[in-house]
N, C-alpha and C positions, 0 to 999 in steps of 0.2 A: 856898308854892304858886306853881308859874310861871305868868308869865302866856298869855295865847293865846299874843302875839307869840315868847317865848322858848317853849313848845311848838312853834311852829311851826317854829321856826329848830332845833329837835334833830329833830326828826319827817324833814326836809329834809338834814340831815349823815348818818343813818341812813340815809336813802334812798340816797343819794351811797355811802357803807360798805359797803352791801350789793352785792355782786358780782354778785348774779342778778338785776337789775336797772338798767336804764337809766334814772335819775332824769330825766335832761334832757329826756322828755318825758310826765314828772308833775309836777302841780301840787298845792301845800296850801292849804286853808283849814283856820283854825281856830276854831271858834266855842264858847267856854266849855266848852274842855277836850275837844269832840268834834270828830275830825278829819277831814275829807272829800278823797280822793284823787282828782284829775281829769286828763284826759288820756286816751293811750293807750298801748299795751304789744304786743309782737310776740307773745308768747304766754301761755297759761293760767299756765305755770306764772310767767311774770314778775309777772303778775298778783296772784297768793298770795306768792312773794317778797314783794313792796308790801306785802302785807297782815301778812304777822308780823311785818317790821323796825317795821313803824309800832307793831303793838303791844310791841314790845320796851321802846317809849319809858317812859319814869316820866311821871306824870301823864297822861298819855291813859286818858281815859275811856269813849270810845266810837270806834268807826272804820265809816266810810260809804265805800266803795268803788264809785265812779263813773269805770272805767278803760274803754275800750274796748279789744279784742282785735282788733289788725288782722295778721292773717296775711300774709306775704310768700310772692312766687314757691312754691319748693318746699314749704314750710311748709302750702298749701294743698290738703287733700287731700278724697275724696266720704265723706259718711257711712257707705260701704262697707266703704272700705278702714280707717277708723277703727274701727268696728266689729269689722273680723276682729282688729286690732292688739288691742282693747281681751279679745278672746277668748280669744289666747295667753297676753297680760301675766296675765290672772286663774286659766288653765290651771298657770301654773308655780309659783303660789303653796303651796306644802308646807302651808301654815297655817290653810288655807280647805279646808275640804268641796268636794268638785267638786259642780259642779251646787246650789252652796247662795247662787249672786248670778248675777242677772241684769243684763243691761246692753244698752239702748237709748241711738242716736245720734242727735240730731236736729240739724240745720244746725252741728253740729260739739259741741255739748253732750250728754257723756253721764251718763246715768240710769243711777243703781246700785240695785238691789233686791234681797229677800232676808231673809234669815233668820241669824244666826250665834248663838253662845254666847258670845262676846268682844268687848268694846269695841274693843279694837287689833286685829279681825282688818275691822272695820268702815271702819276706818284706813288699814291695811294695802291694803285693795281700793282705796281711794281715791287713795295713795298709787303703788298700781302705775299706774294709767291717768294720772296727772294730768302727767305731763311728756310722752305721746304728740305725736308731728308733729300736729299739725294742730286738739288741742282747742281749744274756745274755752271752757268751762265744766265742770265737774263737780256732778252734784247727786246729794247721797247721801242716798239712802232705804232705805240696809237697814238693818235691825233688830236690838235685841239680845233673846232669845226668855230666858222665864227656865228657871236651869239649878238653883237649889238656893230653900225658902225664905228667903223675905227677911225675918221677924221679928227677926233676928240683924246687921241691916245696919247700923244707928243703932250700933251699940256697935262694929260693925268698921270703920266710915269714923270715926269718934273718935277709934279707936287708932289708926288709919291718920296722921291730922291731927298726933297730937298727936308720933309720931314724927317729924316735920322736924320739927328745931328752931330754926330759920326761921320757922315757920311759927306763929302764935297761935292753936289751935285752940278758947281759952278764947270766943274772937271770933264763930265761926261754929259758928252753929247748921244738924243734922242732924234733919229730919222725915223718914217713913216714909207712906204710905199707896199698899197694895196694893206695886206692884213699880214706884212711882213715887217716886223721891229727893227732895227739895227742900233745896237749899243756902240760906239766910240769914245776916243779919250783914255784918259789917265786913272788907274787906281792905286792904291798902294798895298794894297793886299786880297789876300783870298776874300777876306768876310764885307772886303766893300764889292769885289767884284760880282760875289754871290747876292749882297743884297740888291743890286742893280738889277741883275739877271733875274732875281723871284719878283722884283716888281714888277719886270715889263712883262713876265705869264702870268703875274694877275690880273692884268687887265683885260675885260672883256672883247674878246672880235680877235686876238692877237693869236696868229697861227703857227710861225714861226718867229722867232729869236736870235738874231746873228748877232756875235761878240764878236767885236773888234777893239776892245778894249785892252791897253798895254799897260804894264807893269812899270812904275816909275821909282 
């Protein structure tokens, strides 16, 4: 197991690695395997940049992001005009229902709301707005609405698991109650835990996702 000190120092070569990203004015603390990013960043998306390299690391347990978002000159734009930007990027999306996400800007944060039938189309919206000139935040609030019963979901996120084989699906236990998932059990890393969590939102009828899966 590494310690802080040698987390901290991969957490920081990462940081450096990653191209979307200006390390040189983020800072690391590490405190028993949880890492807190301090500093600031010229935009949102530098911001999430920070955020995945860091979870990319082995050993990291949890990630605290304390970056501020300082916009430069042109970069600085009114809730207006991010707003109308935010209306096109989601207009051109083939994959979304028109008129099925709403989206509010406040001092440069925008609000996603709504309804879909896909986890990745929840993503997707997120993903169109979050590199705009001028955000400083993104908060996703749309939904996933169910599309098929869910009685049948414990048995398809199973087979789902158990096909990476990478992945120890003997490890993680699947509960069910209503159109609500619950992951538990053991993983050993970010990329088993993520891939647990993308299979139980791809199954259909599955509204929420509760992770109670631990780090071994």
């Amino acid at each position: 197991m590494k310690t802080d000190k040698q987390l901290q120092e991969d957490v920081m070569r990462e940081l450096a690695w990653e191209s979307s990203v200006n390390s040189a004015h983020i800072g690391v603390e590490v405190d028993q395997g949880v890492v807190t990013l301090l500093g600031h960043v010229d935009s949102f998306a530098e911001k999430w940049g920070a955020e995945r390299a860091v979870k990319r690391v082995s050993g990291v347990r949890a990630v605290a992001i304390e970056l501020d978002v300082k916009l430069k000159g042109a970069a600085k734009r009114t809730d207006s005009d991010i707003a109308l930007s935010v209306s096109h990027s989601l207009a051109y999306l083939s994959t979304i229902p028109k008129d099925a996400i709403r989206a509010m800007v406040e001092q440069g944060t925008i609000t996603l709301s709504g309804e879909v039938e896909w986890d990745y189309q929840r993503h997707s919206a997120e993903n169109a707005v979050r590199n705009l000139l001028g955000v400083r935040g993104v908060i996703n609030l749309i939904s996933v609405k169910p599309k098929v019963n869910v009685s049948a979901v414990k048995s398809e996120i199973e087979h789902a698991l158990k096909r990476r084989a990478y992945l120890d699906a003997q490890e993680i236990s699947v509960s069910v109650e209503g159109d609500v998932l619950t992951l538990s059990g053991k993983v050993h890393s970010w990329t088993e835990k993520n891939l647990a969590i993308n299979s139980a939102w791809n199954t259909p009828g599955v509204r929420k996702v509760v992770d109670k899966m631990a780090f071994v």
